[in-house]
LUMFILO-994641 format. One line per field, with one value per residue (C-alpha): z, x, y; residue in three letters; residue number from 1. Coordinates in nm, 4 decimals, decimal comma. Example, Ala and Ser with C-alpha at 12.3 -4.5 7.8 and 13.67 -1.06 7.14 Angstrom:
<sites>
up 0,7800;0,7140
east 1,2300;1,3670
north -0,4500;-0,1060
residu ALA;SER
num 1;2
</sites>
This chain:
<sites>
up 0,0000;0,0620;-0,2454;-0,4274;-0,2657;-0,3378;-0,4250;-0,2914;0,0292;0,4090;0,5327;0,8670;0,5839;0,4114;0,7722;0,8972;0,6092;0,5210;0,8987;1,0850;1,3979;1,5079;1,7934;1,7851;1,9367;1,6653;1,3308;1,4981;1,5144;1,1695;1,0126;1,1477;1,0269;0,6896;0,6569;0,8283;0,5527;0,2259;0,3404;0,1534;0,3077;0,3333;0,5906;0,8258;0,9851;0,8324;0,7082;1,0503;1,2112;1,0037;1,2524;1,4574;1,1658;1,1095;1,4527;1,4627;1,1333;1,3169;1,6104;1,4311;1,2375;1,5674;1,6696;1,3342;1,1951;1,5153;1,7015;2,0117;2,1672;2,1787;2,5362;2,4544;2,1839;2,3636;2,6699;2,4022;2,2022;2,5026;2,6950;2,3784;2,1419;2,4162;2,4319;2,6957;2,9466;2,9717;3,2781;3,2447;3,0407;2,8866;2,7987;2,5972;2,9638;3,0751;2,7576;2,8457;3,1725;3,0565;2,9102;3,1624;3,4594;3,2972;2,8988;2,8654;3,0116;3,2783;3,4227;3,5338;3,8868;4,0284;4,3863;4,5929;4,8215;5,1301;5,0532;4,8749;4,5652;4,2681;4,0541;3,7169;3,4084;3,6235;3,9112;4,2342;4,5606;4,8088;5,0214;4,6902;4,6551;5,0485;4,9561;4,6692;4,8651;5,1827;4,9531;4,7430;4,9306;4,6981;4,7984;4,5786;4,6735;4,4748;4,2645;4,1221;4,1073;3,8666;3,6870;3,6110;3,3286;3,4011;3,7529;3,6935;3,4858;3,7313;4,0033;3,7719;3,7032;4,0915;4,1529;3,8608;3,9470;4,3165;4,1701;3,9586;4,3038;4,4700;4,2023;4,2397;4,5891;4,5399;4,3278;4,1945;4,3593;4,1229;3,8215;3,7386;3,6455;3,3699;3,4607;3,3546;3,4921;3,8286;3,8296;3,6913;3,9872;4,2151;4,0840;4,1803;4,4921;4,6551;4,6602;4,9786;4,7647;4,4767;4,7348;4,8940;4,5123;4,3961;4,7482;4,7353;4,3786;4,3061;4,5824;4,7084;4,4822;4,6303;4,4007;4,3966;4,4181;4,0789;4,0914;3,9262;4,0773;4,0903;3,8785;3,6148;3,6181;3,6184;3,2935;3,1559;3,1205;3,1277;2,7617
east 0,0000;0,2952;0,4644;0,1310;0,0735;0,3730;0,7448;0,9672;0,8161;0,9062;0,7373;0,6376;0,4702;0,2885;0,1757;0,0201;-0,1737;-0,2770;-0,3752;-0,5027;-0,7071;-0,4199;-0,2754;0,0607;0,2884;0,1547;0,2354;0,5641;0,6317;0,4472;0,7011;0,9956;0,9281;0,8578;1,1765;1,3839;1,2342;1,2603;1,4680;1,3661;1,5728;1,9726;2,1447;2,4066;2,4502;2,6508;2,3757;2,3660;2,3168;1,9936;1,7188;1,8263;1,9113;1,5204;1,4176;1,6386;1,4952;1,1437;1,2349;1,3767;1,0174;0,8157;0,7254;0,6173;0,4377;0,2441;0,2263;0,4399;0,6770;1,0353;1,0436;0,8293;1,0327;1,3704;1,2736;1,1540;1,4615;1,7015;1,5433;1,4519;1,7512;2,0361;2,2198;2,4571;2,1498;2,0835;1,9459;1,6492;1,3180;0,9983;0,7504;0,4244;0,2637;0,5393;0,5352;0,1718;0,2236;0,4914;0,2982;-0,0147;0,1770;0,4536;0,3402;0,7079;0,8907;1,1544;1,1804;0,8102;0,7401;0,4083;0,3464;0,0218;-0,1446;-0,0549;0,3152;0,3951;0,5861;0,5639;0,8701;0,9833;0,8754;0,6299;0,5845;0,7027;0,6408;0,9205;0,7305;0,7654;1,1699;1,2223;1,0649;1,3476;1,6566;1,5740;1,4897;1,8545;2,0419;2,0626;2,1169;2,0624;1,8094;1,5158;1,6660;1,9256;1,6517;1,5125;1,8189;1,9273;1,7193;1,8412;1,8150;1,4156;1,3705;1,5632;1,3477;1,0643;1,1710;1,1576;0,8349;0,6243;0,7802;0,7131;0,3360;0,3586;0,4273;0,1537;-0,0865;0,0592;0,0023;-0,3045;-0,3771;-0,7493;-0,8788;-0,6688;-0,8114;-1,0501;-0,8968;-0,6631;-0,2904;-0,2217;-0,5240;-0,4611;-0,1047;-0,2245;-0,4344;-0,1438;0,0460;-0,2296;-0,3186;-0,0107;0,0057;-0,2117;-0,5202;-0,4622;-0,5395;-0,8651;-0,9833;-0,9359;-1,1145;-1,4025;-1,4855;-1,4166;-1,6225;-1,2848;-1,2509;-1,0570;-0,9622;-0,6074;-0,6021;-0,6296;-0,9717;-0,8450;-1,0201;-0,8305;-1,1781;-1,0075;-0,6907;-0,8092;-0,9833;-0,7571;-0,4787;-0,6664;-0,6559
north 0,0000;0,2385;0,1939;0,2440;0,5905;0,6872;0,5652;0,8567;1,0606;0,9032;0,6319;0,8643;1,0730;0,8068;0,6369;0,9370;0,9888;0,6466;0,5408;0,8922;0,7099;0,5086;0,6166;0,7661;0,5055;0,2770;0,4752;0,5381;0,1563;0,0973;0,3499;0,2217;-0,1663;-0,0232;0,1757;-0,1486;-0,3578;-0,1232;0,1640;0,4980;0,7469;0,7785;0,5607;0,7580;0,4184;0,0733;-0,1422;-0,3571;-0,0437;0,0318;-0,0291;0,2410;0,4799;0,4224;0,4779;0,8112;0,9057;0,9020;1,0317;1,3225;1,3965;1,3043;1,6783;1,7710;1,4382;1,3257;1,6435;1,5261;1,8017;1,8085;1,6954;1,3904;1,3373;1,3614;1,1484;0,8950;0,8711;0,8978;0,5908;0,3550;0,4037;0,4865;0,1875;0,3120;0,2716;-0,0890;-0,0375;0,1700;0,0682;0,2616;0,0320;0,1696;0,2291;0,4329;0,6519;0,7492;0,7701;1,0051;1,2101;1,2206;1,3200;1,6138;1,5884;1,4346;1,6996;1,5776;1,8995;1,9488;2,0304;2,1230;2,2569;2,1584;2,4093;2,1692;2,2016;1,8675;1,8739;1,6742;1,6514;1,5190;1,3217;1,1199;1,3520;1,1709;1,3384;1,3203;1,0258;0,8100;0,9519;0,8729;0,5166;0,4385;0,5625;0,3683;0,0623;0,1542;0,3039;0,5908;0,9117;1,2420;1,5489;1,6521;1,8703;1,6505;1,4127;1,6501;1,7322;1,3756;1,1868;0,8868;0,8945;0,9719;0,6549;0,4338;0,5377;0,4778;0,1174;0,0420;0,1938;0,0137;-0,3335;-0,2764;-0,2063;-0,4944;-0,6753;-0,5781;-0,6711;-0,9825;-1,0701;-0,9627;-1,2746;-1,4186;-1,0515;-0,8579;-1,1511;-0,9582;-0,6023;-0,4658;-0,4634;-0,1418;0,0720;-0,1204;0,0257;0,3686;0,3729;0,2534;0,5380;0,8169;0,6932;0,4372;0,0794;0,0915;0,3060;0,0060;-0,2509;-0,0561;0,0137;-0,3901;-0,4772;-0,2381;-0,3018;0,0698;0,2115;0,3504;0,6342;0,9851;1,2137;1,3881;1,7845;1,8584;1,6308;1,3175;1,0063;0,6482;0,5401;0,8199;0,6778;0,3099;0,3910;0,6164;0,3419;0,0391;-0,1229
residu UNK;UNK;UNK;UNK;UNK;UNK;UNK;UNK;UNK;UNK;UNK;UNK;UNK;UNK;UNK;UNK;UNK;UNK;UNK;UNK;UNK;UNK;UNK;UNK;UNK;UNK;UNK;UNK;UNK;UNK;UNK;UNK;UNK;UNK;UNK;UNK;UNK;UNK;UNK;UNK;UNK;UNK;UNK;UNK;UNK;UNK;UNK;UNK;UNK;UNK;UNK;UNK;UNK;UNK;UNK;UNK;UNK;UNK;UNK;UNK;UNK;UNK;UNK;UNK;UNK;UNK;UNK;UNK;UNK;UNK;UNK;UNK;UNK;UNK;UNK;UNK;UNK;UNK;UNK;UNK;UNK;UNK;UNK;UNK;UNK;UNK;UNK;UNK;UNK;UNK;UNK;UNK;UNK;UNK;UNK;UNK;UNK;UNK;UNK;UNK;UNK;UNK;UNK;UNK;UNK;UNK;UNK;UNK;UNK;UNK;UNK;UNK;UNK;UNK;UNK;UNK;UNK;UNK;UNK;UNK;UNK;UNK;UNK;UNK;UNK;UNK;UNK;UNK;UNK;UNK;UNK;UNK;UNK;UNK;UNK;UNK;UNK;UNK;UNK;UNK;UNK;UNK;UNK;UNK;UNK;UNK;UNK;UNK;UNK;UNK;UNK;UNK;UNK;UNK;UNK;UNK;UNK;UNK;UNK;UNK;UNK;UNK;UNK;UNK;UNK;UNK;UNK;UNK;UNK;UNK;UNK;UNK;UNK;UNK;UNK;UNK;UNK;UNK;UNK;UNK;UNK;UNK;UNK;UNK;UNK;UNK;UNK;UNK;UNK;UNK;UNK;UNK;UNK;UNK;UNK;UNK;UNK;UNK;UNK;UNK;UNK;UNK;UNK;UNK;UNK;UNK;UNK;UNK;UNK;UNK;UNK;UNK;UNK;UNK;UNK;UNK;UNK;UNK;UNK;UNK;UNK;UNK;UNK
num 1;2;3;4;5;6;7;8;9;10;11;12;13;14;15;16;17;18;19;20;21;22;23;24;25;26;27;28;29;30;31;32;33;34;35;36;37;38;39;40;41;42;43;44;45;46;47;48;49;50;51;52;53;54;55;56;57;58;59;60;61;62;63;64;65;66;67;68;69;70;71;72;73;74;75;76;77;78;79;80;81;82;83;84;85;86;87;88;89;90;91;92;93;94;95;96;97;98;99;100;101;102;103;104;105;106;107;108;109;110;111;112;113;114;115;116;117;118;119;120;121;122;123;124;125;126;127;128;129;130;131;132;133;134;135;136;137;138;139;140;141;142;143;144;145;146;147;148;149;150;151;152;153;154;155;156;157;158;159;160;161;162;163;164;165;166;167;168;169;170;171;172;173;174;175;176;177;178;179;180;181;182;183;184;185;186;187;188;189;190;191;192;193;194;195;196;197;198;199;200;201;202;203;204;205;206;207;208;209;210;211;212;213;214;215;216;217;218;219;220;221;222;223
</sites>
């Protein structure tokens, strides 16, 4: 079908106009297999190299082709095609989790009438921060926490699998809801406000300060 709409402009290009509804993430990965398979553009990589010379050539067209901004686009490319950081991920959820807490901007920070603070590409307060460094060992402030991608995304990695934990000792109640929203939910309101939501059938429902309920969240990222 791409060929047949046309032999010479960017597979991004031809993606975004041959599939509109699908969601971003998705015409990003459809583009990417296309030019792996047929390559259109130049290669500024060996041929071994070319996957990644076709993932930079979409990161590179990202803001303009699928409206994402330059800070969703950086945190993207630095955590998926950085090989020096084997030790961080960004899975789908984590992209849109991303992008619902900071709209992919690292250096976000947002500052609650009672005082708390809520810091970096997927906001953590400084309960959740105290939580990592007593579990690590770690120690860094808040502000290099913000300063330090890398940092941000390890942290991240440690809070989602302890998450994934929990759901998991919550076992056959848990059978019954999506993954994802449950850890969305964990995410808003702590492992402890997962746990009450699962057990009350959604009847435990608070809403954070800027009026997003756990039933929000649950829904927001379940799939």
């Amino acid at each position: 079908m791409a060929h047949a709409w046309n032999n010479t402009e960017p597979y991004h290009v031809l993606v975004n106009r041959m599939y509109k509804r699908l969601d971003t993430d998705t015409k990003r990965l459809v583009a990417a297999i296309l030019q792996d398979a047929d390559p259109r553009e130049a290669a500024e990589t060996p041929t071994s190299d070319k996957t990644l010379a076709a993932q930079k050539a979409v990161y590179e067209q990202m803001a303009f082709d699928f409206d994402a901004s330059q800070a969703e686009v950086q945190a993207f490319k630095d955590v998926q095609a950085d090989t020096a950081r084997p030790d961080t991920t960004m899975d789908s959820f984590m992209r849109k989790m991303a992008k619902a807490e900071s709209s992919g901007d690292p250096n976000a920070e947002i500052a609650l009438d009672d005082g708390r603070t809520f810091t970096g590409l997927y906001q953590f307060g400084d309960t959740r921060l105290s939580d990592y460094r007593k579990a690590t060992g770690a120690k860094f402030t808040t502000q290099e926490f913000k300063e330090d991608d890398k940092l941000q995304q390890k942290v991240a990695d440690w809070h989602f699998a302890d998450i994934q934990d929990a759901i998991d000792a919550l076992g056959d109640e848990a059978d019954s809801y999506d993954r994802d929203g449950l850890m969305a939910v964990a995410h808003l309101g702590g492992v402890s406000g997962m746990k009450k939501y699962v057990r009350t059938n959604g009847q435990y429902n608070p809403s954070d300060a800027l009026g997003t309920s756990l039933a929000d969240y649950y829904n927001k990222f379940a799939t």
